[in-house]
C-alpha positions in Angstrom: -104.7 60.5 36.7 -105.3 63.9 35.4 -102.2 64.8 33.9 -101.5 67.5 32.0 -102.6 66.3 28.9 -101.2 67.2 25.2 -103.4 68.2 22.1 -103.6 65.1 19.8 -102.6 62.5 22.9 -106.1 61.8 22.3 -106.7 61.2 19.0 -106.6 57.5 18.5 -108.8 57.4 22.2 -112.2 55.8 22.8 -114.0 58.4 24.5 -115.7 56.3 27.7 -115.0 52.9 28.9 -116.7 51.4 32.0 -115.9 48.6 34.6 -118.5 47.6 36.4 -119.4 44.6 38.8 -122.9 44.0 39.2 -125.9 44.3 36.2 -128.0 46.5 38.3 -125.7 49.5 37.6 -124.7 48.6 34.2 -128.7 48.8 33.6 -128.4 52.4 34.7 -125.7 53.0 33.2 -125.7 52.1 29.1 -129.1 54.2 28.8 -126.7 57.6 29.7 -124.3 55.9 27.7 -126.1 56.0 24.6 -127.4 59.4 25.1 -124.1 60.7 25.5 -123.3 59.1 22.0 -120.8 56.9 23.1 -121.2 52.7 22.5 -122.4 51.1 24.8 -120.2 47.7 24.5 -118.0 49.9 26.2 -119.7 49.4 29.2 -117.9 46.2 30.8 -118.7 43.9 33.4 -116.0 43.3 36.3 -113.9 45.8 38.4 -110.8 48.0 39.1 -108.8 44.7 38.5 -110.7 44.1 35.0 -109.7 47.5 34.1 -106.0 47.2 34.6 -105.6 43.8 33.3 -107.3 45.7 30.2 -105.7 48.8 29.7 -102.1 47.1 31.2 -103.0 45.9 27.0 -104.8 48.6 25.3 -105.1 52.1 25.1 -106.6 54.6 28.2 -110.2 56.1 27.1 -110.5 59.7 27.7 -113.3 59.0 30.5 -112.8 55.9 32.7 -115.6 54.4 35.3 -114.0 51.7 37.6 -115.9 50.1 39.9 -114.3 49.6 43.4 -116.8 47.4 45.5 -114.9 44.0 45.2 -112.0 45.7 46.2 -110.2 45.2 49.1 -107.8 48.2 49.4 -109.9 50.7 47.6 -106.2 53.6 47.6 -103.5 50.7 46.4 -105.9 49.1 43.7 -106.3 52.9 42.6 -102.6 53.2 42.4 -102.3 50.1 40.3 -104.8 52.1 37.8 -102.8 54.5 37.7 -99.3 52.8 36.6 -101.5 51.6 33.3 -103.7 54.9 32.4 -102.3 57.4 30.3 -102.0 60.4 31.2 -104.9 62.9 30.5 -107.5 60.0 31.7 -110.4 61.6 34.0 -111.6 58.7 36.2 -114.7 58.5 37.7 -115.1 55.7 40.5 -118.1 54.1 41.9 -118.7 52.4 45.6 -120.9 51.7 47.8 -118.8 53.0 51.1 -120.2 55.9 52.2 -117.0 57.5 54.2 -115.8 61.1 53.7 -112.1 60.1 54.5 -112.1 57.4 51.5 -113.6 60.3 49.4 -111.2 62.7 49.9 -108.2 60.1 49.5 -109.9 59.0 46.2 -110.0 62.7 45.1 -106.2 63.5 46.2 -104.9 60.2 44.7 -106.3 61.6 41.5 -109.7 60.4 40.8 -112.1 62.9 39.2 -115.3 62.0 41.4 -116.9 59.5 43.3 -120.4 57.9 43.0 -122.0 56.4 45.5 -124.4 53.0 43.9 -127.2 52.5 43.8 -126.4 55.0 40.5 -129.0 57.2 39.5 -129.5 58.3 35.4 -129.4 61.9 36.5 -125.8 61.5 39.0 -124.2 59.3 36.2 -125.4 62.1 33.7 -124.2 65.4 35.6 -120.6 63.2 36.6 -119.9 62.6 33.0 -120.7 65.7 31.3 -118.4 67.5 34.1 -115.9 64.8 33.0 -116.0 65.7 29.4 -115.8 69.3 29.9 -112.4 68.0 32.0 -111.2 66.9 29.5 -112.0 68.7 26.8 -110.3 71.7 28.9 -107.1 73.0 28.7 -104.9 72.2 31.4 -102.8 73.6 33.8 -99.5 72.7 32.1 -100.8 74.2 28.7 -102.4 77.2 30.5 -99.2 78.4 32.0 -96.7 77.1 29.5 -95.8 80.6 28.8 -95.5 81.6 32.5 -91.5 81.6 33.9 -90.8 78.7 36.3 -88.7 79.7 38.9 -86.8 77.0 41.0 -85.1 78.1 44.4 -82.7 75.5 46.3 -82.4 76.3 49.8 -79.2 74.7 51.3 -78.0 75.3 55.5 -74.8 75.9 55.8 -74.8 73.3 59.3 -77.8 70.9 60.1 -80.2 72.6 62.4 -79.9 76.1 61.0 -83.4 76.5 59.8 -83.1 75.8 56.2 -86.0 72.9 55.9 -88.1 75.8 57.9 -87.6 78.7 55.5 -88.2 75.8 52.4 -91.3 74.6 53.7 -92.7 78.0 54.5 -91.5 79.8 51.1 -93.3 77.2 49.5 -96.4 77.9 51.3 -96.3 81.3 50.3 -96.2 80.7 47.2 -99.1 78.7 46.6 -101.6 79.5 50.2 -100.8 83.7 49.4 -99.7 84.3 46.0 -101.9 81.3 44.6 -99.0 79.7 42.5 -99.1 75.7 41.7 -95.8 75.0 43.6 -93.9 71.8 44.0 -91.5 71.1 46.9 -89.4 68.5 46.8 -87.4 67.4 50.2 -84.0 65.2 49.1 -83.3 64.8 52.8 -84.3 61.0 52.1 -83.8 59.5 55.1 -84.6 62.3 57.8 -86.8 65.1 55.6 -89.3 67.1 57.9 -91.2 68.8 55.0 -94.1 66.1 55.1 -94.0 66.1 58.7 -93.7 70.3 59.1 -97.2 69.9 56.7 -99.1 67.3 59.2 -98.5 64.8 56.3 -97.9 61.2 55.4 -94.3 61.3 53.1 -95.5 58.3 51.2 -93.4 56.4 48.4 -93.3 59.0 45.7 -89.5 60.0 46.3 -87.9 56.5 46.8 -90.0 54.9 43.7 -88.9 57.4 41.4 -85.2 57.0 42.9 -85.9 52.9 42.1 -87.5 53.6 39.3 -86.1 57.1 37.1 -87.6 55.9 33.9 -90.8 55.8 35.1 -90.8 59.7 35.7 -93.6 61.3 34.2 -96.3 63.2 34.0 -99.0 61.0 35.3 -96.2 59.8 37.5 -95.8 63.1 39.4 -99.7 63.2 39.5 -99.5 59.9 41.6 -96.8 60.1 43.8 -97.3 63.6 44.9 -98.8 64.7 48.0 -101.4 67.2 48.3 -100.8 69.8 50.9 -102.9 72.7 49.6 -104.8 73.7 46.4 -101.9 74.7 44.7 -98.8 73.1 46.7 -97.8 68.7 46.0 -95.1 67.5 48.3 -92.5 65.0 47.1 -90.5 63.6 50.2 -89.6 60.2 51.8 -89.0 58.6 55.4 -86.9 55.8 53.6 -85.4 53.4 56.2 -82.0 54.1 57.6 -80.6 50.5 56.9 -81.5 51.6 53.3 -78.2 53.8 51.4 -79.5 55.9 48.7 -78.1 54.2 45.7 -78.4 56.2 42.4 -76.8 58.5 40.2 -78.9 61.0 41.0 -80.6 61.1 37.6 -84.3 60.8 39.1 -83.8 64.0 41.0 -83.3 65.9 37.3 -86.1 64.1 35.9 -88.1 65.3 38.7 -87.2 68.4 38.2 -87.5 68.3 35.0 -91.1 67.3 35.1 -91.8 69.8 37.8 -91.2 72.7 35.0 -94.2 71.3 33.3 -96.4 71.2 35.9 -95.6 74.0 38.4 -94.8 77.7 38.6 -92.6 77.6 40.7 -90.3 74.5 42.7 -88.5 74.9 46.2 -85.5 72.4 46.7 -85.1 71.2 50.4 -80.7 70.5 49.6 -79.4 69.3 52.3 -75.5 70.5 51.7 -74.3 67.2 51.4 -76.0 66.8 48.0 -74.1 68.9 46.2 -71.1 66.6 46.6 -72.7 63.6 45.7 -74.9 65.1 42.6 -73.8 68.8 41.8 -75.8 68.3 38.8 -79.1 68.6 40.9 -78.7 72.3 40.5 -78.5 72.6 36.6 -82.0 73.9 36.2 -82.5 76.1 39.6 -82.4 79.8 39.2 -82.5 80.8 42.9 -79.7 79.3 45.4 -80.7 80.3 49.0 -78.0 79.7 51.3 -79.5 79.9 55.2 -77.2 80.4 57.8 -76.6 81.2 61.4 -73.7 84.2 62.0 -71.2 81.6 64.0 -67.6 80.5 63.2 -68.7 77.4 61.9 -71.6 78.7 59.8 -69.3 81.6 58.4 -66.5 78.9 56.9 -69.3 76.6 55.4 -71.6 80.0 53.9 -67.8 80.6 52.1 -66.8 77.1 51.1 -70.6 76.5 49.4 -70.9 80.1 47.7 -67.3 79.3 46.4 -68.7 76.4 44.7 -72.2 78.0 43.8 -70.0 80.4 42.0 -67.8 77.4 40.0 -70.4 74.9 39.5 -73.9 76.4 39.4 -72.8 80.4 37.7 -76.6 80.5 36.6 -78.0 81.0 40.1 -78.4 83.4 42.0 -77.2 83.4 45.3 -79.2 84.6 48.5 -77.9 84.5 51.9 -80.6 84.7 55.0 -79.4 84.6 58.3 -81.3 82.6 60.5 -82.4 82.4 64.2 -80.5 85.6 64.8 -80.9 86.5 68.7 -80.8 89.8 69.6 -77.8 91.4 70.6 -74.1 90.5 70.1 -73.8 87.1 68.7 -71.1 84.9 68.2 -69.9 86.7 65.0 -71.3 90.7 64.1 -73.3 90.8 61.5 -70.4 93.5 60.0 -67.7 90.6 60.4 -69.9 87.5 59.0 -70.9 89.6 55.6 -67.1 91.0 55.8 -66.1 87.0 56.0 -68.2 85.8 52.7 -67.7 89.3 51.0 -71.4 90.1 50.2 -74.0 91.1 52.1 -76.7 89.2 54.3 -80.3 89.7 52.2 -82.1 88.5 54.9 -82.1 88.2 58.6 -84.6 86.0 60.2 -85.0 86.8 64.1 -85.1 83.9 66.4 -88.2 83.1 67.7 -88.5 79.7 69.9 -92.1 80.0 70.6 -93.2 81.1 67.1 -91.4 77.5 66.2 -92.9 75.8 69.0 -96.5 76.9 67.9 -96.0 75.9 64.2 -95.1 72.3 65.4 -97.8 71.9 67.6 -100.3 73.2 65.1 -99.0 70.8 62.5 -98.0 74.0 60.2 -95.4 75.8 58.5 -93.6 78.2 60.4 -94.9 81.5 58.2 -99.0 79.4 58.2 -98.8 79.6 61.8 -96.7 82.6 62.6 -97.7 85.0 59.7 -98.0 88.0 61.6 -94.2 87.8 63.5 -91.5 89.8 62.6 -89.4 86.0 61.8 -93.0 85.5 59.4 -93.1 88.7 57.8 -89.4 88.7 57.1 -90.0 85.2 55.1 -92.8 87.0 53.6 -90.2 89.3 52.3 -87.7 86.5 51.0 -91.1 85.0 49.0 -91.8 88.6 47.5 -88.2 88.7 46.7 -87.9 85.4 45.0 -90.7 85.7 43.0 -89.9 89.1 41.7 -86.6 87.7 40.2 -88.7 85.5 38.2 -88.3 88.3 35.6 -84.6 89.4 34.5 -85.0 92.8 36.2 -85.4 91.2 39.5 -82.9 88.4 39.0 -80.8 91.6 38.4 -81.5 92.9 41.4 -80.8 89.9 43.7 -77.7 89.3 42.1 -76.4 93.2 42.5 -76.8 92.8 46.2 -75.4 89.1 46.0 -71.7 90.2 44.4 -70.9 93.3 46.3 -67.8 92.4 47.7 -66.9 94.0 51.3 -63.4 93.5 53.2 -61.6 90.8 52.6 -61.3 87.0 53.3 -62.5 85.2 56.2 -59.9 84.9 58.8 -61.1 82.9 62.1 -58.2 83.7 63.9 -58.8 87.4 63.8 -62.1 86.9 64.4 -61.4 85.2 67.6 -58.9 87.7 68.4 -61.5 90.4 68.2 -63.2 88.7 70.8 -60.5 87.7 73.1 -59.4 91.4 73.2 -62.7 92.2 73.8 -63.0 89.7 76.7 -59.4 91.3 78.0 -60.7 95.0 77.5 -63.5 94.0 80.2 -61.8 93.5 83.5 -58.9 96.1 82.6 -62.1 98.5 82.8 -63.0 97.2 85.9 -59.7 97.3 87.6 -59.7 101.0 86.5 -62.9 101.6 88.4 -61.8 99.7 91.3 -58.8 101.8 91.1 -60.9 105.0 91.2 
């Protein structure tokens, strides 16, 4: 409920409004009230549902108290506030359940603090000066309105080839190393892993703003995110598989869209599929990470979707990482794959089972749990990479290695030729030796 707020949103606002259920706290409370310099009519009797059914009608003070002990479901009731406060509104609840869990849901929901009754002059006092300083300060959305946003889609080129990995870790980086308020939005819908990668509960952010697109905001985005770090929000969804995903696609703009506003920098989970269904998804990213694994398969797909990077999104950048490359010869040389797409791999990630394997157990991203691996350092790399092309010089940069062509067109037959002949070459050796 803390939204980034605008200069003169608050102009026609009453500064402080109150809910509260019993008399015993509204004694406390009107004293502070009137000291602060606010009225104290604003000081209401009655609970969370009082408040909505009275700001559902009226405008949001700057400072809202809501009191939550006649409620039943403390977290949905607190939802319901939020679909009726503007944004900007710092909201301070009061309780009288004294569990650490419920605090820290309160807090990540979007509430500015929690009091536990019986209230005190001296807690009510502290809590609302810290409110109005809240407030009165600028915001992260104004602070960094001049910073560059940079938004990186990272699409596989086959399922299972690493992509949601390298998208939940890059987007760790960004805001656990380099401190940067990142948003990560998984549009694998159905079967998204970057809640579950983060030990988190997906929640119904994605699918209501996919029901509901016009209701994508600013306090919205607030809401329906979930917290990961200090400076990373999740947006994903476990929607149910009887469920089709039936829109235009317009949400996932608006999202994006809002995620300008509030982040630094946004990391696409795309699963390939979406850019046949809503090409227009990429229209505001400036980074188009294409992972891959160096087989047949894998090479004819990395083609077919740079082809269309380069027809229907020309503003991104393309970067191709190789992922879980074993050591040693694989199904395709690194030499032949970059000869197949004509460019050059920027990144090869080194398969690493057990690295995985500890990151899942752990409840981590790959890079949190693995950070000092060579796979971790060379996502570390990618992140460093990325960022640096936030400014024109480095976009430069990225796209110089993107566009250098190489050979010549992909050709799986020859390909497969190369390693028949190879296979042939092997026992025409041997009968030599035997010969010998």
């Amino acid at each position: 409920m803390n939204a980034p707020w605008k200069p003169g949103a608050g102009g026609d606002r009453d500064p402080f409004a109150a809910f509260i259920c019993d008399d015993n706290a509204l004694d406390v409370l009107r004293p502070v009230i009137i000291e602060m310099g606010w009225q104290p009519e604003k000081c209401n009797k009655g609970g969370l549902r009082n408040a909505v059914q009275s700001l559902s009608i009226s405008a949001s003070p700057a400072i809202l108290m809501v009191d939550l002990s006649e409620s039943g479901d403390p977290l949905n009731d607190i939802n319901s506030l939020a679909e009726v406060c503007e944004p900007g509104t710092v909201v301070i609840a009061v309780g009288q359940v004294n569990d650490v869990r419920l605090y820290r849901d309160l807090l990540s929901s979007g509430i500015h603090d929690y009091l536990l009754k019986p209230l005190s002059a001296a807690q009510l006092r502290d809590a609302l000066v810290q409110a109005q300083a809240v407030f009165s300060a600028p915001k992260a959305g104004e602070a960094q309105v001049d910073k560059p946003h940079v938004s990186t889609a990272v699409i596989g080129t086959r399922g299972g080839v690493g992509a949601s990995t390298i998208a939940t870790s890059l987007a760790w980086l960004f805001s656990n190393d380099h401190k940067m308020p990142t948003a990560l939005l998984d549009l694998d819908v159905h079967f998204g892993t970057g809640a579950l990668t983060l030990d988190l509960e997906p929640g119904r952010g994605l699918t209501d703003a996919i029901d509901n697109p016009s209701r994508i905001d600013g306090l919205f985005i607030e809401r329906a995110m979930i917290r990961a770090n200090d400076h990373l929000s999740i947006l994903s969804a476990e929607a149910p598989i009887n469920a089709p995903l039936m829109t235009d696609g317009s949400a996932f703009v608006q999202l994006e869209e809002e995620f300008k506003q509030a982040f630094e920098m946004t990391v696409v989970d795309l699963p390939r599929n979406m850019l046949i269904n809503f090409p227009h998804v990429l229209g505001e990213v400036n980074i188009a990470l294409v992972a891959t694994e160096m087989t047949l398969a894998s090479a004819r797909d990395a083609i077919r979707i740079l082809s269309w990077l380069k027809t229907n999104a020309p503003h991104a950048t393309p970067l191709v990482v190789a992922s879980k490359v074993h050591p040693g010869n694989g199904e395709i040389s690194k030499a032949d794959f970059e000869a197949s797409i004509e460019r050059k791999i920027n990144f090869t990630v080194p398969f690493d089972a057990k690295a995985a394997a500890n990151a899942a157990k752990l409840g981590q991203t790959f890079v949190d749990a693995n950070g000092s691996s060579k796979a971790g350092g060379v996502m570390k790399d990618i992140a460093q990479a990325i960022i640096g092309a936030a400014d024109e010089e480095g976009g430069a940069k990225l796209e110089e290695v993107g566009t250098k062509s190489l050979l010549g067109k992909f050709d799986i037959k020859s390909l497969l030729s190369k390693k028949d002949k190879s296979a042939d070459a092997a026992p025409a050796k041997a009968d030599k030796v035997d010969a010998g």
